[in-house]
Every structure is written in C-alpha cells, then in structure tokens.
N, C-alpha and C positions, 0 to 999 in steps of 0.2 A: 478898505473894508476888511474889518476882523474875520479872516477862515473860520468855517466849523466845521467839524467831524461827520462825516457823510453816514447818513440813516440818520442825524438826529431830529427833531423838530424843532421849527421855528421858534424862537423867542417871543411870546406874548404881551404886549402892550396893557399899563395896567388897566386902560379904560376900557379892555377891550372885553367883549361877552365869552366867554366861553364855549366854542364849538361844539356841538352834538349833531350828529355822535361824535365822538372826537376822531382826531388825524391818526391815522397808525402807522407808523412809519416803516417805509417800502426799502428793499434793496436798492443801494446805491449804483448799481449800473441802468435799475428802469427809470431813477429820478434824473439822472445825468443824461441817458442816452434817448430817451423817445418823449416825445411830446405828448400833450392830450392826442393829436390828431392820429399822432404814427402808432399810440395805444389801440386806439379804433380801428384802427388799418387790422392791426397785429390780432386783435381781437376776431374780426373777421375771418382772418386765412385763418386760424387757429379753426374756429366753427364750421369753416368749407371744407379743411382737411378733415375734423371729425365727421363731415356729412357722407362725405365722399367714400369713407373708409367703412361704414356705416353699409352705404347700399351697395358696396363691391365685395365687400362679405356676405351679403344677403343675394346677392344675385349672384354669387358663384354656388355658395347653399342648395338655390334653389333652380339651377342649371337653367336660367331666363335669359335669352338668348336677344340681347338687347344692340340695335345696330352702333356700333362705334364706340360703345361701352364695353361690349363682349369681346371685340377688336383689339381694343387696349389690353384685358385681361388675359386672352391667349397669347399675345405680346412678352405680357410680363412673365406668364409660364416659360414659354419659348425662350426668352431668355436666361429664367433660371434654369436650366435644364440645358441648356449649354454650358454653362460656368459650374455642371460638378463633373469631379475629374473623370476620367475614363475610366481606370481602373479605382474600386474603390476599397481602400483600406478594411476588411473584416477581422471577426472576433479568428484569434490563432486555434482556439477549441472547434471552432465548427468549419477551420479555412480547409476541410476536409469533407466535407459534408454534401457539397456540391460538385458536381463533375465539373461544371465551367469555370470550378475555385481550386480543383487538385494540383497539384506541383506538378511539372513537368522540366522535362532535361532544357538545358541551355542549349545543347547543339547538337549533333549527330556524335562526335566526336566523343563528347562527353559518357553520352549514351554508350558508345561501345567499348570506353573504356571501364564507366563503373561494371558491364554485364562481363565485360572482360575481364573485371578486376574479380566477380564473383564467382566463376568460371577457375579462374588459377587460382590455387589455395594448396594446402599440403596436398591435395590429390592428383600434381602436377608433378611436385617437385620429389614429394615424398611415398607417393604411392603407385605410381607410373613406372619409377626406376626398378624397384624392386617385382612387382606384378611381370615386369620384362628383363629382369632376371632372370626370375622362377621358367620362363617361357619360351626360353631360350632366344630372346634378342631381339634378330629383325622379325620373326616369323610371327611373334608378338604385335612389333610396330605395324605390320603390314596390315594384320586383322583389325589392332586397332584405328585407323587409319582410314579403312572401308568401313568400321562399324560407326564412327563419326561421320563419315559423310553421305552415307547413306540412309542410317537409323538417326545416328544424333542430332544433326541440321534438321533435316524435317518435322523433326518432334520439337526441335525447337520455335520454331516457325508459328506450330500450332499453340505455343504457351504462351510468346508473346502478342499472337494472335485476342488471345482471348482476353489477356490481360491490356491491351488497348481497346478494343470492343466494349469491356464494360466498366474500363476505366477506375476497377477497385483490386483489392488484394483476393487471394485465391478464396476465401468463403464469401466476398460480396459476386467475384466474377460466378461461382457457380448459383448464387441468389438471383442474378438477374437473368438467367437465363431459366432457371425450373421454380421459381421463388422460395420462402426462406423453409419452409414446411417439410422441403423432398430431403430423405434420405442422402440425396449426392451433396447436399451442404456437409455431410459428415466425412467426405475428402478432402474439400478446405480446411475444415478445422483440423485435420490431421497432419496436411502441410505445414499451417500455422504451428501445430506443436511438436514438430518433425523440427522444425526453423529451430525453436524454443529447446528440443533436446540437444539436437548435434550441439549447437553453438555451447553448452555446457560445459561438454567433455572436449570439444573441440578446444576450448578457450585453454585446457591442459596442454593439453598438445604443441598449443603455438606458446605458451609457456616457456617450456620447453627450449624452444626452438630462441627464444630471446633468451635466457639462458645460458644457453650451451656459446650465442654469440658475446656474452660477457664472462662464459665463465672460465677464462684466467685471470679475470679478477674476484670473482664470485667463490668458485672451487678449483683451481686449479688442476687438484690433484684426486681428485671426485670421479669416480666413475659412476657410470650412466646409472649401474641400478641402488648405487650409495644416491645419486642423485635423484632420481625418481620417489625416493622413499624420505626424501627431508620433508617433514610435512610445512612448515613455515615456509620455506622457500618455493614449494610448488602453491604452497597458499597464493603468497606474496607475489611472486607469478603470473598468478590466475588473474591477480587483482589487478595490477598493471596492466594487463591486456586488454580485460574487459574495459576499465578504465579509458584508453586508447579508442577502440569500439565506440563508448558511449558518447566522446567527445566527438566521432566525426560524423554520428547518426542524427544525432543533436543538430547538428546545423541546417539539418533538410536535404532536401533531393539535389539542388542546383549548387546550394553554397557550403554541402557538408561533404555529400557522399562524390558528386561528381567533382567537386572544388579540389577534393585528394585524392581521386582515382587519376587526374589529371598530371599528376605529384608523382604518386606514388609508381602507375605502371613505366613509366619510362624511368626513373630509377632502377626499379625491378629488372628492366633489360639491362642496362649498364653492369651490374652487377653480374648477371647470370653471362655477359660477353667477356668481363674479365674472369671469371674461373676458367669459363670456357678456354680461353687462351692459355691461362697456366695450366690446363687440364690435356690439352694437346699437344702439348710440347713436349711433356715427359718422355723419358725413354720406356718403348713400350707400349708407348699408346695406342697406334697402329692398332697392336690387337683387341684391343678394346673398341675401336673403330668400325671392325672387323664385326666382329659381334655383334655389335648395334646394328650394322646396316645391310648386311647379307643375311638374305633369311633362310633359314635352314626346313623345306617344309616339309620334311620328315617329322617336325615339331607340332604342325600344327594337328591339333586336337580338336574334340567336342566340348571339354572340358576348356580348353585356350581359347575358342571362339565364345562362349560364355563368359570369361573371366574379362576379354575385352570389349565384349558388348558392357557389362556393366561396371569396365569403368572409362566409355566413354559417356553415361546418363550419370557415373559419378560425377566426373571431374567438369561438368558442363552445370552444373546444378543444376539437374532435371528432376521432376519427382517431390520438389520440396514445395516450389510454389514460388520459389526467388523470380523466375524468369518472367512469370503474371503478373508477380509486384513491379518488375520495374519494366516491363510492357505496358503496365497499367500507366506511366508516368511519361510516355511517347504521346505526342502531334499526332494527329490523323495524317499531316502532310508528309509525316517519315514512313521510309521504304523500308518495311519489316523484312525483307530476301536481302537488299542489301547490308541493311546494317546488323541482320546477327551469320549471314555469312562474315563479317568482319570479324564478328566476335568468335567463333569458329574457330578463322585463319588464325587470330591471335592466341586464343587458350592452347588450339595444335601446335602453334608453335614454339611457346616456351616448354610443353611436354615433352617436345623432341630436342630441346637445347639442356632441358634439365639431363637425357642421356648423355648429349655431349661431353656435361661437366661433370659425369658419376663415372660410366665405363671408362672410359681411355684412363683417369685415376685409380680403377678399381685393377686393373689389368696391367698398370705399370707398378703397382705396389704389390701383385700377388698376391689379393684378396677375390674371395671366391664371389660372382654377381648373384647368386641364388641365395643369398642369406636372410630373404625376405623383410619383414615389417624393421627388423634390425637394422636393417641396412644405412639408415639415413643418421642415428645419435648412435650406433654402436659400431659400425664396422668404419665408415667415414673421417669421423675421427682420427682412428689409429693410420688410416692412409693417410692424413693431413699432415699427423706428426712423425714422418718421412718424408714426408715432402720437403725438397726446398721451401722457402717465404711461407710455409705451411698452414703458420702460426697466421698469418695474413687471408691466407686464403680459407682459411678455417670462418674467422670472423665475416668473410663476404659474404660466403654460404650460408650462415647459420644468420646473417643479416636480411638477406634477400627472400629465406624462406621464411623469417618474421616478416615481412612485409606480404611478401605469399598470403599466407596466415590471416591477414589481418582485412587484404579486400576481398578475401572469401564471406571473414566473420563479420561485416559490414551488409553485406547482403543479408544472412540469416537472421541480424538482429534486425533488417527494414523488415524484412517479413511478417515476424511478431508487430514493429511499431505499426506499421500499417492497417495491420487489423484492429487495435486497437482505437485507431486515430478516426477509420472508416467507420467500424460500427458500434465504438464505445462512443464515439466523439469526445475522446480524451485527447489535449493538446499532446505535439510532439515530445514538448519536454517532460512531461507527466510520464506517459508512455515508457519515453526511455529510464528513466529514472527509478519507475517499479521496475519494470521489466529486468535493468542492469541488476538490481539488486537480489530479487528472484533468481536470475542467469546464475549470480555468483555462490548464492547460498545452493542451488541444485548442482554446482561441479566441484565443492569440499567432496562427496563422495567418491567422483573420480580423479581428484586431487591426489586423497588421501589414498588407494586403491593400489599401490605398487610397492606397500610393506608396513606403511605409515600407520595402518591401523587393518587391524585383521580381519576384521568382518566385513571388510570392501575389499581386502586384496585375496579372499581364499572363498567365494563363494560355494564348496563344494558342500555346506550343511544344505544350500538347496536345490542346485544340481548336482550332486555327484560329484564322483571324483572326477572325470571326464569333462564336467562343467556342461558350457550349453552352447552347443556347436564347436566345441573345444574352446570357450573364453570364460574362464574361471573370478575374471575380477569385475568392479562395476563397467570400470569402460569398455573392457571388451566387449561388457555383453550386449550394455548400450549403443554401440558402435554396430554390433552383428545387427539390433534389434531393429533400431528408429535408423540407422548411417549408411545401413548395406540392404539389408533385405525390407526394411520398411519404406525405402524411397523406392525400391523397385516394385514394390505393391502400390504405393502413392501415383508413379510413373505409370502404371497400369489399370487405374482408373482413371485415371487424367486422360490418360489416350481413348478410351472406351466412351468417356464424356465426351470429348471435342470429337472425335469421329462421328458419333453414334444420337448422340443426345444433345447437344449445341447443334453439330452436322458439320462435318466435313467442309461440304458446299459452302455454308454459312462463314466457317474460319477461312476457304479460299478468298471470299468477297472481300473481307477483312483485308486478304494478305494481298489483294490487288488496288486496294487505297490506297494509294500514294507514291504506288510502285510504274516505275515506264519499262520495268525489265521483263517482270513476267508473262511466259507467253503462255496462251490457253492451252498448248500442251502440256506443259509440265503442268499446272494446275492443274489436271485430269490426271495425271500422274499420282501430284499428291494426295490429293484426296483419294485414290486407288490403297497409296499407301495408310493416311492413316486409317483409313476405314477396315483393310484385311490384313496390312504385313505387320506394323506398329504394334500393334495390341497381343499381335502373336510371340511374335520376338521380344518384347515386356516379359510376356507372362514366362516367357523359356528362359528370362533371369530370374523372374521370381524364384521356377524351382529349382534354380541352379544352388539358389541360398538355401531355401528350405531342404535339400537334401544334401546340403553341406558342400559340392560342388565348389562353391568360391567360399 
C-alpha cells in the first residue's frame, strides 16, 4: 500500500459524488491517535472540565457554601498556601518600609562589632591621646573611665533602647512616639545632618590618615602642613575614602556593614598589639608608662572632668543618632545591657591601648605629650623616624588608624542611608550613591581649608581675627560646630526625650526584652538616672563648648 503524507485527504474515486460540506483535513496526531469513539470520550472530559471550572469560580464569587464542593475548594486553598515560601522575596525600594521587612544583624557578635566599629574612630586613637596629654595622663584616664561607665553606658542603653522599640532611624524613632507633626522630630533630623556633616570633614581627616600610611611612597619628604595644603592629593584622598565607605554601606546591614566590621575590628587589634610591643620596648618607656597610669590628682579640674565627660559621648557615638540606627536593626530577642556593655568594654579598650602605643614612644623619644590635636600627623612622626624599624612601625599606625577611621565613617553614612531608605523609600543603592556624592562635593571645603585656597583656610573676614571659638578654617569651625558642641546639644535632647517624653519607664521595659541579667534594681536606678543626672551632666558639656571650656 503506497504511504501518504499525514493531514492529507483521501484520493477520490472518479465515480464518486463529491462530499459536502467537504472533509478538512485534521492534525495528524488526532487522525492517527483517537478514534471516533475516544473523540467522544475526549469531547466530554473537555465539557465536564469546563463545567466544573464554571461553578467553582461562581461558587467561590459568591461565598456558597456547598457540602463536599466547598470542601475540595478549601483544600485547594490550603494547599496553595502551603507551597509559597516562607520568607517572601520583596520590591529592594520598599524592603524598608515595613518593620517585619527591616534588616537586622546576623548575630550578637556582629552587632557588637559594627557598634564597636562605630564607637572607635579617630576619637580613640587620635583624640584620646592628646585630650590625656593636655590632662596630664592618668588623672585624665581615671575621670575618663567613671565618665563612660557611669554617664556613657547608660546613655547608651537608652539610644539603643529606642532605636529597637521603634525599629527606624532617629526622625522615624522620634515619629513613632510623638507623631510626625511635634517639634521633637526636629532632633532627628539634626542627628540625620549631624551624621551628614561630620562624615564630610571627617572623610579629610581619615584621608589623611591613609596618606600619611603610604606616604613614603606618595611624599616622602612632605611635611604635614606642605601636605595638608596639596589640594589634589587631599582631594584624591577624600575620594578614596569615601569610596571605601560607600562600597561597604552598599552591601546592607548583614552582608556590608557587619560582613567587615567582622574583618576589620580584629585586624585593628593585631595592629594596635604590634605597636604596642615595639612601643614598650624602647629605652624610656617606663616613663611614659608612668604617666599614663599613675594619676596625679592634683590634675584633676572642673575644666578636666568636662573635657572627659565629653569625650566619652564623643568617642561612643552618642548624640548623632548612629546608636538608634543600628539599635533600630536588633531582634527583640537580644539583650541590649549585654551587648552594648560589650561595646563599652571594646571602644575602652582600644582607648587605653592607643595610650600604650603613643606615651611610652612619646617619652622614649623626648617629645613633649601635651602638644595637642598635633600630636597624632605632626609630633608622631618625627618619633617614628628615631625609632628603630620606625619606618615599619610608622606604616602600622598610620594603617590601623585608617581602618579606625573608616568603621567610624560607616556608621555615620548608615545614619543618613537609613533615613533616607525609611522615610524617602529610596532603595539602598539609590541612597548611597546621592548621598556619597553629596558627602564628597560638601568636604572640597574642608579639603581645601589648610592653605589650598584662602577663603576656607583664613575665615577671619567673618569671624575675626580670633576666629570662632579659636577655629579660623572650615573644618575647624565645622568640627567645633556640628562634632563637638552640636552633638553635645543633640545628646541633650535625646536624653530629655527618652527620659521625659518617650519615659524612662517606657525605655526600661524595652531594655528588659530579652534580657535575664537585669535586676529591678538597677532598672530603678536607671531610670533615676536618665530622668535627673543624664540631662544634667549633658547640658554642663553643652556649656563647657559654648563657653569655650573644651
């Protein structure tokens, strides 16, 4: 039998009439594979499927609650509603928007290192030493010491308090508590641009500090104020830094910020254990030793107990709003007593190892410890290059306090990104990316501010010769304005709020989530404090700044 081509029609016979209507010819898999009969069948289920499909969309429509039909239907809910995932993938613009959608730390660990990482910054390494120079040594450490564990822990307490309570950055934590209308939303916002300024001038600074640790290949032969004044190079600088910054903001809470504080702080000890070493060893050191840790309290002042109250609300990042943002990014199941008591122990303690590695050097070389804000890129130096392995040890320092530097300025740029992300519902990358950009074009000023260009490095056409508070260039004044005296004003309505206006009571409950250590005494304690000592002892640094005191 001759094959033919499947879909074609049969061959006609010439006698044969002409079919009408005629045959149309069908797919070749329903002429091969079903019969008339199994057509019928097929035709069928086809029509039972459309019937059925028919009154199971009308009877869910119309909520008809039909026995063994309704049955099957909840069925088939019940089962889709199992089969989608747990967690469910949302838009990156709004994965902020919700509290049960906000990022939160991987671990405790994590957590106490990025608050720790934020915590030590130049105000550790570079502001500490010389502040306890001027102060004459231990009689310094000692006040500083009581003033962090007494003032600066419990204030801590209460920031990250507030900032897991309302699970947003400092202007939503004070929105959800007085709503967006009150007056005290205009503390947040000044946290937020408190973050937004240091981090400016700041980003020079640590510049600087990267810099100085490449510059024998950079300048060799450069001194600090030929160096300050290269405008390109502090440009250049700036930009690297911030650079560095944006990549590890970028990443988020778990896989950026906590991913390299994880990285970076225990680097940052290795480092600060090997100066330390070649720093004690010297002939000499002793006396420097000496000085560090025998306190002379003939020293201590009105003037010295001020200067170390605030700079333990410095070096802690109090007052800005860092500690609400990343309180805000804490489990209810974590113990806020214990884990920024870690953070505490850790920030005190590289404070006191940055003396280790400055005195006993400073004192073996015969360089005088009172040379103030100089101390760390101008007197340091010259001690290094006397030193044996100098050259060595030069670059550790000037390494370690880049890294310093940089999980400080991580903190300050989450503070900005946060607000942003919270109540712009701008994605993180969005965020970062104005923001870097912004960051960079507002610290050319204090870039350029140290010879580069004269109308930022000689402000006296509008303060006076005198300048303003004695800081004649942008950064200083910056630094005096939003660094020093405006986080001690930010720090003192912060305290005012969470005592007063949130309530005390309200931040203890908080701080007893999660916690099996604290006892209802201290808790009546604290709240004793923030309620009358806290806001007092704030305000007596405020006008420690405002009348020039620090």
């Amino acid at each position: 039998m001759r094959g033919r081509s499947y879909g074609a029609a049969a061959p006609r016979a010439p006698d044969e009439a002409p079919r009408w209507p005629p045959q149309v010819p069908q797919p070749s898999f329903i002429l091969n594979n079903f019969s008339p009969k199994g057509s019928l069948v097929t035709a069928r289920l086809v029509a039972i499927t459309g019937v059925t499909h028919y009154f199971r969309r009308m009877l869910h429509r119309s909520g008809t609650r039909v026995p063994g039909v309704h049955m099957v239907l909840q069925a088939q809910r019940q089962q889709r509603f199992f089969r989608r995932p747990l967690f469910r993938r949302t838009d990156r613009n709004n994965m902020a928007t919700k509290t049960a959608e906000r990022e939160q730390w991987g671990s405790r660990l994590g957590f106490v290192l990025a608050a720790a990482g934020s915590a030590i910054g130049l105000g550790n390494i570079w502001r500490f030493p010389y502040l306890a120079g001027e102060g004459g040594g231990g009689a310094f450490v000692l006040v500083y010491l009581l003033c962090v564990l007494l003032i600066g822990m419990p204030y801590l307490y209460a920031e990250l308090s507030l900032g897991r309570n309302s699970q947003r950055n400092p202007v939503g934590a004070i929105k959800s508590v007085t709503g967006s209308g009150s007056l005290w939303v205009l503390v947040g916002g000044f946290c937020v641009l408190a973050g937004f300024v240091i981090l400016s001038y700041y980003s020079v600074v640590a510049g600087w500090a990267v810099g100085y640790a490449v510059k024998d290949v950079l300048a060799p032969t450069m001194g600090f104020e030929a160096f300050a004044a290269s405008p390109w190079l502090n440009v250049g600088l700036v930009a690297f830094f911030l650079l560095l910054t944006l990549l590890v903001v970028v990443g988020g809470v778990e896989k950026g910020i906590e991913r390299w504080a994880k990285i970076l702080l225990p680097v940052l000890f290795v480092l600060i254990l090997l100066v330390i070493v070649r720093a004690v060893t010297l002939d000499g050191a002793a006396e420097g030793l000496r000085f560090y840790l025998v306190p002379d309290f003939s020293e201590i002042t009105f003037d010295l107990v001020i200067a170390a109250l605030g700079q333990a609300f410095f070096t802690l990042s109090l007052g800005m709003g860092a500690m609400i943002t990343y309180g805000s990014y804490l489990p209810k199941r974590e113990d806020i007593a214990m884990s920024g008591g870690y953070v505490v122990l850790f920030n005190t303690m590289i404070a006191l190892m940055a003396g280790f590695m400055i005195f006993p050097a400073l004192f073996a070389m015969g360089a005088d410890p009172a040379t103030g804000p100089a101390l760390v890129f101008v007197v340091l130096p010259e001690v290094f290059a006397q030193m044996p392995l100098g050259g060595i040890v030069e670059f550790l320092f000037f390494l370690l306090l880049s890294i310093a530097a940089l999980t400080s300025s991580i903190s300050l740029l989450e503070v900005v990104v946060s607000y942003f992300v919270d109540e712009k519902n701008w994605s993180r990358r969005k965020s970062v990316l104005i923001i870097g950009v912004i960051t960079f074009l507002m610290a050319l000023p204090s870039a350029l501010s140290f010879g580069a260009v004269g109308a930022f490095s000689d402000l006296s056409y509008l303060f006076g010769e005198g300048g303003l508070f004695g800081q004649n260039n942008v950064l200083g004044v910056l630094d005096y304005l939003i660094g020093s005296a405006g986080l001690a004003v930010g720090a003192f309505f912060l305290s005012v709020f969470i005592g007063w206006v949130w309530g005390a009571d309200r931040a203890a409950d908080e701080l007893r989530q999660g916690s099996s250590t604290l006892a209802d005494g201290f808790l009546g304690v604290w709240i004793f404090g923030m309620r009358y000592i806290i806001p007092v002892v704030v305000f007596g640094i405020v006008m420690g700044y405002l009348t020039g005191t620090l």
